[in-house]
N, C-alpha and C positions, 0 to 999 in steps of 0.2 A: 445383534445389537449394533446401530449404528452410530457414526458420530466421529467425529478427528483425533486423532491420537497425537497429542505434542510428546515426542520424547526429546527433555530438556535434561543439557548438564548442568552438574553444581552451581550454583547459585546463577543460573539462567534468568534476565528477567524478558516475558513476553508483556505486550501489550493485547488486552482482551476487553474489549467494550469498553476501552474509556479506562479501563483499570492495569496499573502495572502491577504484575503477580512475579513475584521471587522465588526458585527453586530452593531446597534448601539445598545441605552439602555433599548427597550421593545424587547419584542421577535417576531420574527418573519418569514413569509414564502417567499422562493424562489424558481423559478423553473429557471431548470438550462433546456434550450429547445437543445444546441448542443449535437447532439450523440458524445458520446467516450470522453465526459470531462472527467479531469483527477483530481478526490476533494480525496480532503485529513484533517477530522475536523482534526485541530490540539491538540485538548483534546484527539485523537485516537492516536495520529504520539508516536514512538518508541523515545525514547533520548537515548543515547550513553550510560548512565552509566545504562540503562535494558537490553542492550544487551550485555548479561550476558551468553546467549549460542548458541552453532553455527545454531539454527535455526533462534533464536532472531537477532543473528549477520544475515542472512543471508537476514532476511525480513527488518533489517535496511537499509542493503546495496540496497536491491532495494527501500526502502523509499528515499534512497538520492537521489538516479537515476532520481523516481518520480518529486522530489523538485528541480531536477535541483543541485545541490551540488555536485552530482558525474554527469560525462557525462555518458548516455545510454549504452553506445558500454563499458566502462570502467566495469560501474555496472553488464551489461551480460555476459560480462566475470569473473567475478569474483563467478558473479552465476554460474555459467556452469562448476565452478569448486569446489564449495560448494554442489552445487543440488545432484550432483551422491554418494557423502559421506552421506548427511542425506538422501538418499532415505535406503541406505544399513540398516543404524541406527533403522530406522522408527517401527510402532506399523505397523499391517496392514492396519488400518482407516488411518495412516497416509500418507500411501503411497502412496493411490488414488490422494490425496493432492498436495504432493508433486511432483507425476509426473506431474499432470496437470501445475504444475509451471514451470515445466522441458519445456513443451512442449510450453509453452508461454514464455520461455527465447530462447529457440530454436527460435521461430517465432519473436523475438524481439518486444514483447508485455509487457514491464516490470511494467506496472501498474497494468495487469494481474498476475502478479508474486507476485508484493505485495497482490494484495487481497489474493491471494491461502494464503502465508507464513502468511498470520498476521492472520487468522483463524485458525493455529493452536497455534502461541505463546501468542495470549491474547485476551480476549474478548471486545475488545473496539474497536467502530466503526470507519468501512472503509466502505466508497461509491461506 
């Protein structure tokens, strides 16, 4: 049987298509079985006052996309015009990175986006 398995503690909330889901007060396991759900723990999600720099800004912007907050086509343009600045900026390790987020804002994949950007600005979990 295939599919993601969140295991969330007491009162964990994740973000899943648009939807914030609540754990209740033991902990516990979920398999999430749709391909291409779109989770987001929200103990991982970015807040406004750490995006503090334009990569941070760039992976919040596709966080709002994600969450619905910004519309999609708004957030990919906004990348599209952020991505080609921080690719020039980047380390080398970074760049690999970053173009892959290039190439799935090109493809309007912006959940895609956020995974690539949030692995390089913080290490807190993204699905």
């Amino acid at each position: 049987m295939a599919g993601l398995i969140l295991k969330l503690r007491p009162f964990e909330e994740v973000l899943i298509n648009g939807v914030v889901v609540e754990n209740g007060d033991r902990k516990t396991r979920l398999r999430v079985k749709t391909e291409g759900a779109k989770i987001l723990r929200l103990r991982g999600a970015l807040r406004a006052d750490e995006a503090t720099t334009p990569l941070a800004r760039a992976a919040y912007v596709a966080q709002l996309g994600v969450s619905g907050d910004l519309p999609v086509a708004e957030a990919l343009s906004l990348l599209s015009d952020a991505l080609p600045t921080l690719l020039c900026e980047a380390s080398k390790q970074e760049k690999a990175t970053i173009d892959r987020a290039m190439q799935a804002a090109a493809g309007g994949h912006i959940y895609s986006v956020l995974r690539e950007l949030s692995s390089l600005v913080q290490p807190k979990e993204y699905t």
